[in-house]
N, C-alpha and C positions, 0 to 999 in steps of 0.2 A: 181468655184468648189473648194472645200477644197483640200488639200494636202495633201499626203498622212502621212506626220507627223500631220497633223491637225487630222485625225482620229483615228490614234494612242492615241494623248493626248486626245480625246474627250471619248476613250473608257478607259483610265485611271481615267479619271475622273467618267465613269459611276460606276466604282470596287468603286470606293475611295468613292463615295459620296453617290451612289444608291442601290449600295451591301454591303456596310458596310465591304471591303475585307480588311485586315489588312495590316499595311505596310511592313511587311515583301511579302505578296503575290501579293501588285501590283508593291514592289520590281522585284520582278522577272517578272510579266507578261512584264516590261519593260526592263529589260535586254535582253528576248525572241525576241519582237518586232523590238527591234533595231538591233537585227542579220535580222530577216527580212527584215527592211527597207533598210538596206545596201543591201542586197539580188536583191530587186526591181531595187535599183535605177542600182545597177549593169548591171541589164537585160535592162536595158533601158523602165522601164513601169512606166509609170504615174498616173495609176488608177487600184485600186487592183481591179475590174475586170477581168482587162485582164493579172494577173498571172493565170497560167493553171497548171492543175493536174504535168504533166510531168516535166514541169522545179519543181514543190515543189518538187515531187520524187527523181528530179536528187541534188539538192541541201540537200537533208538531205542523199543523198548517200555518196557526197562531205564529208559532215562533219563526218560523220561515218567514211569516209576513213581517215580523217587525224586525228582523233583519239578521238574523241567524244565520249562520254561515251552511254551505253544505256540508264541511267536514265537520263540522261541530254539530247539527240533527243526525249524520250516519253515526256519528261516538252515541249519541244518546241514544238512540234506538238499539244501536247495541249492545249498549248500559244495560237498557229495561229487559230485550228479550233475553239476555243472561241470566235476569236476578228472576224475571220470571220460569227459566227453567230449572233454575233451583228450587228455587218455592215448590215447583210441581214435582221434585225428585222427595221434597219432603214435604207433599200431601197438602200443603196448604192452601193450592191453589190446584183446578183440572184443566184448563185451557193458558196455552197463553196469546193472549192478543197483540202482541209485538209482532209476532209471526208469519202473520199476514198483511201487515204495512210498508211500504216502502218509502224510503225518502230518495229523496231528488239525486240522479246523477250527478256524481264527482267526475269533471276533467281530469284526468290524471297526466302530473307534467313529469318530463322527461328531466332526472336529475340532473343538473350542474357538474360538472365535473371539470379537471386539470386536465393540460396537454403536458406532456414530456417537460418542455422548457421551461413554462411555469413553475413545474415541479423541481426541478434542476435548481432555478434562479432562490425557491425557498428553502432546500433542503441544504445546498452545499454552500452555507454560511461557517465561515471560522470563526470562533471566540472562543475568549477565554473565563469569561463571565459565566461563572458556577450555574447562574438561571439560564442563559443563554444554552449554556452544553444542555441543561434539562430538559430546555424545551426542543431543542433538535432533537433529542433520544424520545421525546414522546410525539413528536410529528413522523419522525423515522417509523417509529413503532403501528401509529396507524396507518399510515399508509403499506407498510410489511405486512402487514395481517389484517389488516380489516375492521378493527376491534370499532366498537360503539363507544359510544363517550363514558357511559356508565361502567363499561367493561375493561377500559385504560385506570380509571382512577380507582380501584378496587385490585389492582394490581400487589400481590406482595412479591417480596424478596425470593420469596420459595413458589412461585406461582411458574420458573422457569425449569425446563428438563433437557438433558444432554447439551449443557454449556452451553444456554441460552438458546438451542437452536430449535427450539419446541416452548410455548406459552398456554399454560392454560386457564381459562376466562370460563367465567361465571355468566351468560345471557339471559336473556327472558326469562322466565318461569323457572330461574335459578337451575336450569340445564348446562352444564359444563359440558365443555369441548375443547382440544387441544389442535393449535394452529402454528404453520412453520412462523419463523422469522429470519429474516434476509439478514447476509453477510452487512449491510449500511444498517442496518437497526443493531444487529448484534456488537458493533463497532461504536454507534452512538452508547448504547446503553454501559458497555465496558468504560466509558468515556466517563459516563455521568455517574457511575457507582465510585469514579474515584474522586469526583469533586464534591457526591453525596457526605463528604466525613465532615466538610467546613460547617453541613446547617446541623442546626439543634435537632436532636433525635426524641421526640416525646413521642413518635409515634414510631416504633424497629421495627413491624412488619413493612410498611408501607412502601414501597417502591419509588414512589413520587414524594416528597414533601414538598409543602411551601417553607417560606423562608423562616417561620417558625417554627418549624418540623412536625407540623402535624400534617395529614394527609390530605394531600393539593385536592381541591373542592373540584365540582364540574365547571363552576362559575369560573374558576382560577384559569383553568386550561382553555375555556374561551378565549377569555381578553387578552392572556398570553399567545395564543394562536395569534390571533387577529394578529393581537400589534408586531407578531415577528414579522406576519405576511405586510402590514407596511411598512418596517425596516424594509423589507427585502426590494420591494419598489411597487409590492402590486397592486393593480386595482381592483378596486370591491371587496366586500368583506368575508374576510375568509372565516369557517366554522368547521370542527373536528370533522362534522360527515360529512364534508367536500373531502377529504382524505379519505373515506371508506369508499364513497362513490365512486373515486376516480380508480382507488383498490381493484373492484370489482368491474368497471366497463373495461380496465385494461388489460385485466388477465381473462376475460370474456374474449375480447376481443382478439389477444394472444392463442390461448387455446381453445376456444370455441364449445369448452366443457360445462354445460350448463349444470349441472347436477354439482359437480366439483364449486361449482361457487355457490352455489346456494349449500352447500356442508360450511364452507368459510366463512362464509354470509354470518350463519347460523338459523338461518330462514325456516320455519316448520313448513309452508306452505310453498314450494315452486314458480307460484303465480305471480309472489312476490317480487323475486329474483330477475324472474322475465321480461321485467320494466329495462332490463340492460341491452335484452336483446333486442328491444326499439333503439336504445340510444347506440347500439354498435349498428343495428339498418340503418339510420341517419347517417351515419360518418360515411357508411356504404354507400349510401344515394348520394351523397354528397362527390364522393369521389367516381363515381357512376358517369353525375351530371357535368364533372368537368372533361372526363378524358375518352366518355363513347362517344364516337361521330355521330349519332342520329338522337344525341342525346344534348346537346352540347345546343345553350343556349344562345351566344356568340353567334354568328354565321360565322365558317369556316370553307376555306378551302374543299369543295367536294371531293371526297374519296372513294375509289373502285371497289368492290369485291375483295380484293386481296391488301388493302389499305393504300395503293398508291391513289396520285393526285389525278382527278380525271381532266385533262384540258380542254375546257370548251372554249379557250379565246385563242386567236390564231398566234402563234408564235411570234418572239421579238423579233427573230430573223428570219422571217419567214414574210416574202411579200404577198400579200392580199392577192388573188388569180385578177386579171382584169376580167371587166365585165364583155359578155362577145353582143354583138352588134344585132339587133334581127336582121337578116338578110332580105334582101328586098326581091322581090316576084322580077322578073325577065317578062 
């Protein structure tokens, strides 16, 4: 009978070779597993069969207790009932007990995003510095489309259609989709393919090189974001997907087409997406709380029915009536 490490690595190989999962994601379903496996052997079980609902319970209690994050127990539990429903498409196992456990609600925060000026003060830097043009043509470029960090630096040469005004990107589960790009990206990138001949070409498909010419890392496009963003004067630190967030709550915001951005997105799932339409109600309530009268924290001037001002204090020039006398009995 196989091992339980032998099923492990066979469902590694199913992400890697049969799902097309990326290696950053069967990174982690392997990180995941191997807390489990240690788990197993712990218990003294030889055949994931016979791990049962209660000990998984007690074991993601365990880890909770000693300080495990919430978003780090919902990965692992996802980890296991994954790998458990594989096992069971290939007979190795008839239940799975992941199934029926829950782990702790996640808060889900409302992403960070640019305002206009922000975006303004970063993007319309002039230079003449061959890195500098580069990295405006790739902040141009996410913010134009949307693209994920993995899905910029994976960029080639031939990856653009109808004179750059169309890009197509490689996402998730290695699904292509093809997305516009804006007149300011199409002008940066025109920009940066002509200062692209000064660096070393070791790598001709690439679209982005580093200074060595081989193809700009994820790492590379961080620390260069960042530091353009404190060139530029701003504060906090800036990261690629503040450029797709701000993408996404603004043309949300703009055309109000939730389906249309979760196709840009690249989102499988809608629910995802709809985290934007919290963050575009905020800016609503926000502007709600400033400018409706019965809304409007301030005290203000009371207003009628039709919005004018109601006067309840007797006018500037207007004298007070005197008061009348009681008349006295005869």
């Amino acid at each position: 009978m196989p091992s339980l490490q032998q099923d492990i690595d066979a469902f590694l190989d199913y992400l890697k070779f049969e799902k097309n999962s990326s290696v950053h994601t069967c990174s982690a379903y392997h990180r995941d597993l191997v807390k489990l496996l240690k788990q197993a052997e712990e218990l003294e079980i030889n055949h994931w069969q016979k791990l049962e609902e209660r000990q998984l319970r007690a074991w993601l209690a365990e880890l909770h207790g000693s300080g495990l994050g919430q978003k780090s127990l919902h990965r692992l539990l996802s980890s296991v009932r994954s790998f458990y429903r594989y096992l069971n498409r290939q007979g190795r196992v008839e239940d799975n007990p992941a199934q029926r456990v829950t782990a702790p609600k996640v808060g889900r925060k409302l992403p960070v995003t640019m305002d206009a000026d922000q975006l303004t003060t970063l993007l319309d830097q002039d230079d003449d510095d061959p890195l500098v043009i580069r990295d405006l043509a790739i902040l141009e470029l996410f913010y134009s489309s949307g693209l994920r960090l993995s899905e910029l630096v994976g960029l080639n040469l031939n990856s653009f259609e109808d004179e750059f005004k169309q890009v197509r990107v490689l996402g998730k589960g290695r699904k292509e989709r093809i997305l516009p790009v804006g007149r300011k990206a199409r002008e940066a990138i025109q920009k940066w393919l002509a200062a692209r001949i000064v660096f070393p070409e070791k790598d001709t498909e690439a679209l982005f090189l580093s200074k060595r010419g081989n193809r700009i890392s994820a790492r590379q496009v961080q620390n260069r974001v960042n530091q353009l963003s404190r060139e530029a004067g701003l504060s906090g630190r800036m990261h690629p997907h503040l450029l797709r967030h701000s993408f996404a709550s603004h043309l949300l915001e703009s055309s109000g087409d939730l389906r249309a951005v979760q196709e840009l997105l690249g989102h499988s799932d809608i629910s995802t997406t709809q985290i934007y339409t919290h963050l575009d109600f905020q800016h609503l309530a926000d502007v709600y709380d400033k400018a409706h009268p019965r809304a409007q924290r301030v005290s203000q001037e009371p207003t009628g029915e039709e919005g004018f001002v109601v006067d309840k204090k007797p006018s500037a020039n207007k004298e007070p009536s005197a008061k009348k006398e009681p008349q006295r009995k005869k």
